[in-house]
N, C-alpha and C positions, 0 to 999 in steps of 0.2 A: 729467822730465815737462814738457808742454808747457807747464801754467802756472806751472810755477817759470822759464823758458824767460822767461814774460811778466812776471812780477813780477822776473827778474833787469834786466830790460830799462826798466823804469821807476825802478827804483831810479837807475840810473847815468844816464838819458835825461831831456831837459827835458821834461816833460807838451804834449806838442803836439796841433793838431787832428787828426793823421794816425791817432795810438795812439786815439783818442776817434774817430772818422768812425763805427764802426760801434756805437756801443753803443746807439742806438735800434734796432736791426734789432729785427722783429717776433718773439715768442715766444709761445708759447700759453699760456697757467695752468697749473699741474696743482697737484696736489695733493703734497704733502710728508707730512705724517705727522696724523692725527686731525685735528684743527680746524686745521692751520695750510696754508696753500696759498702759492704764488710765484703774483707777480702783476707780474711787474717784466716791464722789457724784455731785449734780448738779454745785455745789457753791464753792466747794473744794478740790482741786486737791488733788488726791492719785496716787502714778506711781508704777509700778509693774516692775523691769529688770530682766527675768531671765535669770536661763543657766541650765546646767546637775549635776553642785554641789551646786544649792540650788539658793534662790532669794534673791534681794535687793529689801525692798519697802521703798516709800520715803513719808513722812506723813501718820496721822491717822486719817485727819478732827475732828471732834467735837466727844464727846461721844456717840451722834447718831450716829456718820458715819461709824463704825466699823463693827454693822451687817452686811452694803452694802456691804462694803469691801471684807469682806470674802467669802461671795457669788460670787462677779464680780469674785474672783480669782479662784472659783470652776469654774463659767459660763465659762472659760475661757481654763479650763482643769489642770488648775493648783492646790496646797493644802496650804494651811496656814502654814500647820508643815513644809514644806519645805523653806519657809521663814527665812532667816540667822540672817539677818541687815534689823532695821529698821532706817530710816535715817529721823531726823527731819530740816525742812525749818526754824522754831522759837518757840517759847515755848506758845502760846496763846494757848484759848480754843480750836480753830477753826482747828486748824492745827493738837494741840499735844494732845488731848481731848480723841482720841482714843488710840490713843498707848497702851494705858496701859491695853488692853482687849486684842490688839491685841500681845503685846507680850504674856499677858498670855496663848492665845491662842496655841500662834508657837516656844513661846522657845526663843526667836532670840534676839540678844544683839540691845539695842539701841543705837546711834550715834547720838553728837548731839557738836557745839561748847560748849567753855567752859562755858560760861555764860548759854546759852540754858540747858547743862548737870545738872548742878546745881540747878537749879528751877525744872528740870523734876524731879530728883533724891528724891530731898527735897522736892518738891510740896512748897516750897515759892514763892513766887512771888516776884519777885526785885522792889525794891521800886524806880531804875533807871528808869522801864519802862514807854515809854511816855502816855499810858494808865494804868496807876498803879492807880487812885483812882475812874476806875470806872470797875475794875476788881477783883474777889473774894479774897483774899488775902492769900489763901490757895488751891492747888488739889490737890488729890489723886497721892501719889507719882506712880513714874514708875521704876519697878525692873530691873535689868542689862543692867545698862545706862553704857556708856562710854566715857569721852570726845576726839573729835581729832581737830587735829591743824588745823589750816589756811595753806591750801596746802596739806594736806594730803590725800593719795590715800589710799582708800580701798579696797580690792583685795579679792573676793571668788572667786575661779576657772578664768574660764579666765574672768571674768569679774572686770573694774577699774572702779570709783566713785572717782571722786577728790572734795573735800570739800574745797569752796571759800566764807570766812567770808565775810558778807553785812548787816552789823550789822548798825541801825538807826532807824528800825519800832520796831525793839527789840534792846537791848543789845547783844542776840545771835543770832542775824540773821544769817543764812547759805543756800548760792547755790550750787548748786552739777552738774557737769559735769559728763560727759561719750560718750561712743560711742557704738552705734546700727548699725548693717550693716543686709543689703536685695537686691536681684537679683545683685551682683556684687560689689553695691556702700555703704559708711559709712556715715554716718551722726553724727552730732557735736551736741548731744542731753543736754539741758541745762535746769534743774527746780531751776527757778530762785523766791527764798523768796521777799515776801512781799517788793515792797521798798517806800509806803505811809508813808508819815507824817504824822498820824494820832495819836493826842493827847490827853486828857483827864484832867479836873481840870483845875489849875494851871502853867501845863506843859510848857514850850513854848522851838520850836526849835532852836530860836533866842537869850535863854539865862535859863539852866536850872542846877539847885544846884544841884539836884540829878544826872545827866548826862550831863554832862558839854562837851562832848566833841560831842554830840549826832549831832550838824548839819555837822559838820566835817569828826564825822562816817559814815552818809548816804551820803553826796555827792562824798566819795570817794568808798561806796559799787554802789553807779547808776553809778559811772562809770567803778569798773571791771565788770558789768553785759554787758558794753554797749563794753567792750573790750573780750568779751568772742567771741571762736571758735561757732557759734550758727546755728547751720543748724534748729533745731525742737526746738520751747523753749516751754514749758508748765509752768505756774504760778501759786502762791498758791494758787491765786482764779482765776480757768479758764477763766473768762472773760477778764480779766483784760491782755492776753494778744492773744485777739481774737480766744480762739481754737475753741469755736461754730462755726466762722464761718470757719473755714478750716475745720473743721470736716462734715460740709454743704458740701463740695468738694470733701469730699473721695469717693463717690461711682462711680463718673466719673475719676477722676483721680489717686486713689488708694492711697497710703500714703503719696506719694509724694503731696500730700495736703498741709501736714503739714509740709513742707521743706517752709520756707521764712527767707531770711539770712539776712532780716534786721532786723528780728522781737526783739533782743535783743538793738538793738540802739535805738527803735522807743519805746521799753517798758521802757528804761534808761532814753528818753529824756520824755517821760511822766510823769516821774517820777521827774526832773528838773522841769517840769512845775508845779507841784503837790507842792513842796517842795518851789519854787518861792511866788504862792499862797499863800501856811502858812506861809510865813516871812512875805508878807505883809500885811494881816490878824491879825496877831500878831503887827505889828505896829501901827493897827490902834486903837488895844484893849489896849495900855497904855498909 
């Protein structure tokens, strides 16, 4: 399949501008399942949950991607100021880039693990991360960050967001659960972070001074993703866990598109396969 295609390609590839040029391309909103909508741009998921007392959005893509943002969430009827919690996936440019316009925008406390909290807070960059020397070593901090645990549930009105550490592509990796319900039935909706080997310099997954425990943290984040409740999963970079093409199916089949209950196994075991790859890639480079 074409995004196993891209994610074999990243695993073995240094993160360059060329793989990234296109992930702001413009995308329209739509809607995913009950209250939950995609609000991101073409290359970078951004999710929008609301309710009556305010919303959860989960990422801010790149510092481009902020403008879109906020429009998808007007195009959609909804207002940025009404945005609570912004919940982050991991701390990279691509992901956590915007946040920081968009809290200013809405007010809304940010959520993020404890490692993620810390780099956004402080704008340092962890010198743990397996892409740390070919990443800026400084961003723009982000105002009223907050850390929450491994397991912890975030509640605005009736709406829950449980936070599941999948810490490996970052130190602060984080996936978030919840549930969306439409004409009768619930769905087990999952944005599940980054879980690519993707290294930089020196790095290696297979033995590394600064993050020593780094292949041990992702094999055991690709498999709570691949044990998660998962009716809809959306990923931090859309492709990567085929929602083009289920979104190619919504005008016949309507959301129910984007219901495939294996898609969290088959995104976990890609991710084995991906992570396979860089060990033995790594073995062959020393």
């Amino acid at each position: 399949m074409k995004h196993r295609l891209i994610a074999t390609l990243l695993a073995v590839l240094p993160l360059t501008p060329a793989l990234g040029a296109d992930w702001n391309d413009p995308q329209e909103p739509f809607a995913l399942y009950g209250n939950t909508y995609y609000v991101g741009v073409r290359g970078l998921s951004s999710v929008l949950i609301t309710s009556p007392a305010g919303h959860i959005l989960i990422d801010g893509g790149s510092p481009k991607s902020a403008v879109q943002i906020v429009r998808h969430i007007g195009q959609l009827g909804f207002k940025i100021t009404d945005v609570k919690y912004i919940l982050n996936s991991h701390e990279h440019f691509d992901h956590a880039g915007g946040i920081g316009e968009l809290q200013r925008l809405s007010g809304a406390t940010v959520l993020a693990s404890v490692h993620g909290e810390q780099v956004l807070r402080t704008g340092v960059t962890s010198k743990g991360d397996p892409q740390f020397t070919s990443l800026p070593p400084t961003q723009l901090p982000v105002a009223r960050t907050r850390a929450v645990k491994d397991g912890e549930v975030v509640t605005l009105g009736p709406l829950s967001v449980t936070a599941h550490y999948t810490p490996g592509h970052t130190q602060g990796g984080t996936s978030w659960t919840w549930r969306s319900s439409e004409g009768g039935k619930t769905a087990a909706m999952v944005y599940a972070d980054s879980l690519n080997a993707v290294s930089a310099g020196p790095f290696r997954y297979s033995a590394s001074k600064t993050y020593p425990q780094v292949r041990a943290e992702l094999e055991t984040s690709i498999a709570t993703v691949a044990a998660l409740a998962c009716d809809v999963l959306v990923s931090a970079h859309p492709e990567g866990s085929g929602l083009w093409e289920r979104l190619a199916k919504q005008p016949t089949l309507g959301n129910a598109a984007f219901i495939d209950r294996n898609a969290c196994r088959d995104y976990a075991e890609d991710a084995r396969e991906r992570l396979a790859s860089k060990l033995a890639a790594e073995a062959v480079q020393k």
